[in-house]
Structure formats: structure tokens, C-alpha cells
Steps between C-alpha positions, in 0.01 A plus 500: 500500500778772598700358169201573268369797727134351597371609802241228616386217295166383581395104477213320512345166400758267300802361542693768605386570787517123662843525362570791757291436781362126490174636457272447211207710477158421401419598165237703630276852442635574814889676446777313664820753438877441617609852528920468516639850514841666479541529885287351740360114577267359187113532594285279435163631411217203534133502548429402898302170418845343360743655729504149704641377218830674560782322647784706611759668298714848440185697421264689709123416417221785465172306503210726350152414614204515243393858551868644457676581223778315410639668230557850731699241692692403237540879381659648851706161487675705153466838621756670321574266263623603114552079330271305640540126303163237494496140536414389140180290611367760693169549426402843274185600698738543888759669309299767310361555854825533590616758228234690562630587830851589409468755219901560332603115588735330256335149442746205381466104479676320825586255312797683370673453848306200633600271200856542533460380865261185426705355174781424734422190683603465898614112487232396762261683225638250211477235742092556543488497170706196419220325742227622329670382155538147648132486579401549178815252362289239718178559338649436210647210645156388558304524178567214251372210789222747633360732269287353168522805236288384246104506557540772745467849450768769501281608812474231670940436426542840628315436827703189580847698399367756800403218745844368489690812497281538861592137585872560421557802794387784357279778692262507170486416087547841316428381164496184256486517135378179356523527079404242281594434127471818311364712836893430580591747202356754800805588700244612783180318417199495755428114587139430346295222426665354215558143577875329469525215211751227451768693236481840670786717676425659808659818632505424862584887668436542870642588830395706857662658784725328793530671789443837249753372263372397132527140316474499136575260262334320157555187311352398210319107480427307201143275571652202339782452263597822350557564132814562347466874453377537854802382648695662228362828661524365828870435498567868330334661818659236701830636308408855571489487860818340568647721278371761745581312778834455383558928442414594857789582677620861667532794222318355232225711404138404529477599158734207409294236722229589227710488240653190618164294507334693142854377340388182498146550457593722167740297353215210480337741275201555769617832648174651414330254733684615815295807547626578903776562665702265646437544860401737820625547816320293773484568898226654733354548116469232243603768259789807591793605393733370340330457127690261269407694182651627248661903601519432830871516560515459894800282584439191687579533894528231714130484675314542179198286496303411148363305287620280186194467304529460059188408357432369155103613381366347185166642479208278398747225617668494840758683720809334706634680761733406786554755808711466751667759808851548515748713733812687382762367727799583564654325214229377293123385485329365803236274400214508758259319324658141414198351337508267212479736189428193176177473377341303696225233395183472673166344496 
């Protein structure tokens, strides 16, 4: 804050804020604002019904009862203040109220400081989410002898992915993507009612949150034997990502972790199929910085957390992709998700 001269930076519901405090807010009407200022303790601004939901920590706590006005507290929290920045996912309606109280304010994103804070993994931080990415390796581990794809719908798949995410250790399921045959050309396609049949490949996306660290990982299952061009494009993704995997080491650019994995994809002659980046960050957020893509030239640091995901997306036909988390270590790749990454056969 003194580097970039902001004088309080004001956070509310998201990730941020448990990333400070340990506290995540409801996503609520009612505002919930960290107020961190230039000189002084942070305050806590919180409507009184949820204040016993605070545990301690280096913050004082202003609990506003239904007939005050919370945003007058937040305003003589800043009094005085030029550069005030604003937690990205704070919601538009409590900061216009906001603004409106503090005429001649600069307004900036937090996220400017905040991300270069959060990309850098503490190690117990990589070691939450090398749990979480184990959790979801043993779901994996647990489909071919107890999950029948075909006959179901991508629904009913997508409910049993979440069930044993849960049953695996994690707080809650975030999300499953369940794509079948040409649905799979759909990098992020909403699981329906179209029902799995024997020569199908199904995108298999899906992870949740361990103790507020994210899981996410795909594979991609052929319903019986496969044909020879879908394990043709199976084993260029497959390609792709250890290509990627491969790359990751300290100083190489995330742009080159992209380039790494479309390499591969391009000189198949399907580059025009792999229409996302390579990966995201991952931590209190299933997606943050750092973004694998193509101009970002941040370095690699030790700490970095992201994905590896190519993807291959014929459309009327079917998609492959194969995600997987990795750390920059010291010297290389850290692998945290060790699951099997072949096309794997099921029933």
C-alpha cells in the first residue's frame, strides 16, 4: 500500500478476505467490509447477527445493528483517505453506497496488490492443496470398478463425481462437468440429460474445496473400446500436458507453459481446436493468478500453484482433455495430482 500509495483498501465477500483474516463472509445484502488502512489495526465491519462468527485475529470488529448505517462506518474508517483500492468481488450496490460518501476518492482494483501476495504459495498452503489434489486422484482411483457411464445421464455422472469428492475429505463438491460425445467439444458444458452410450468420450471435470483449498482435475473416458482417431487425439493432449509439465521450472514464463502444451497440440495440425489457455492459478480460488496464456510473461517463482490443462475440441464430435495441478518447485515441477492420465476404458 505505501509502495503504490493507497491509503485503505476495503474487502469484502471472496477470497481475499479469508485469506487475511480466516473469515469468509456471507455473500449477503447485508455489507461485510475489511477496512485495512495506512496506520491503525484493520476493522472489520460486519452486520451484528454474524459477528459470532468471528474467531479472533489482528483486526478490531465494528458490528452494525440493522437500523445503523454501515457504510458511514466504513466512511470515518477512510476519513482522509486519497487511493482507496476494492476487493474485486465486492459487490457494486455497497460500494456505490460507499462512493457516495467520499466525494474526490481515487477508486482502484485490490487485486493489483492482493494478487502478488496470493500467487506465492506458503508451503503449508501447497501442502492443503496437494491433499485436496489426492482426493480427487482417489476418485479417480475409484471409477472404472464403481461407476457404469453408459445408460446414465451426464446428470446423474456428475452427481456421483460430487458424492465422492465429499466421501474423499473434502468440506464440499464445487463443481463437476460430465460431457458426453460431441457435448465434450464444450470445454465448459452444463451436465444435462443426454444419456452416455457405449462409443462415447466423456470429459470428466470436477473438484471442491479442502479445508478452503480447491481440487480440480479432468480426465477424459472412452465407454468401451475407443476408435483409432479418439486415442489418436487422446495421446496428442496426453502429449500436450507433459510437454507442459515438463516446461515448469523457475524463470520460465507462463507464456511458455502455454506455448509448451499448444506446440504439440499445433504441430498435430489441430491447433484450432485448443481454444483456452493452458491453465489458471488455483488456491482459496479455483481460478487466480497466475494465467498460463499466451502474453502473460510473469516468471515462474517457487510457490506458484496452476493448472496443466490442453484440450483438443472437435465440434459435432468429441473433446479430450486432461487437467492436472502442479507446483513450481524449487528446481522443477511438483506434481500434486498423480492420477493415471491414459484413456481409460469404462463400461
Amino acid at each position: 500500500m505505501v509502495a503504490e500509495d493507497v491509503d485503505a483498501v476495503l474487502l469484502s465477500i471472496g477470497a481475499d478476505l479469508p485469506y487475511f483474516t480466516g473469515y469468509e463472509a456471507m455473500d449477503s445484502e447485508r455489507p461485510t467490509i475489511l477496512v485495512v488502512r495506512g496506520a491503525g489495526p484493520p476493522l472489520l465491519v460486519i452486520p451484528l447477527l454474524e459477528a459470532p462468527r468471528v474467531g479472533g485475529g489482528d483486526f478490531e470488529v465494528a458490528a452494525w445493528a440493522e437500523t445503523d448505517d454501515p457504510y458511514r462506518l466504513i466512511a470515518a474508517a477512510v476519513g482522509g483517505a486519497r487511493r482507496i483500492a476494492v476487493g474485486d468481488q465486492t459487490r457494486a450496490a455497497n460500494l456505490l453506497a460507499v462512493q457516495s460518501l467520499l466525494p474526490g476518492v481515487t477508486w482502484e482494483r485490490a487485486s493489483e496488490l492482493i494478487a502478488r501476495l496470493r500467487v506465492l504459495k506458503e508451503p503449508e498452503e501447497v501442502e492443503l492443496l496437494r491433499a485436496a489434489a489426492h482426493a480427487v486422484d482417489r476418485v479417480l482411483a475409484r471409477v472404472p470398478d464403481e461407476v457404469e457411464f453408459s445408460g446414465q445421464t451426464e446428470m446423474d455422472l456428475a452427481r456421483e463425481f460430487q458424492a465422492m469428492t465429499v466421501e474423499e475429505g473434502h468440506d464440499v463438491a464445487s463443481f463437476a462437468i460430465v460431457a458426453g460425445g460431441p457435448n465434450g467439444a464444450s470445454p465448459h458444458h452444463e451436465p444435462g440429460d443426454r444419456v452416455i452410450q457405449p462409443g462415447d468420450l466423456v470429459v470428466c471435470d470436477f473438484g471442491g474445496r479442502w479445508q478452503m483449498y480447491s481440487s480440480d482435475v479432468t480426465r477424459t473416458f472412452a465407454v468401451g473400446p475407443p476408435s483409432g482417431r479418439q486415442e489418436e487425439v487422446h495421446g496428442i493432449v496426453h502429449a500436450a500436458s507433459q510437454a507442459a509439465r515438463e516446461a515448469v521450472r523457475p524463470g520460465t514464463t507462463c507464456e511458455d507453459i502455454d506455448r509448451a502444451a499448444r506446440h504439440v497440440i499445433e504441430d498435430a495440425g489441430l491447433g484450432e481446436a485448443f481454444i483456452h489457455r493452458t491453465g489458471h492459478g488455483i488456491g482459496l480460488e479455483v481460478h487466480e493468478h497466475p494465467y498460463m496464456v499466451e502474453g502473460n510473461e510473469t516468471p515462474l517463482e517457487p510457490g506458484m500453484t496452476f493448472s496443466i490443462e490442453p484440450g483438443i475440441y472437435l465440434r459435432g464430435s468429441f473433446g479430450v482433455r486432461i487437467e492436472d495441478i502442479v507446483a513450481c518447485g524449487a528446481d522443477g515441477v511438483d506434481e500434486l495430482n498423480q492420477a493415471d492420465r491414459s484413456l481409460i476404458v469404462v463400461g
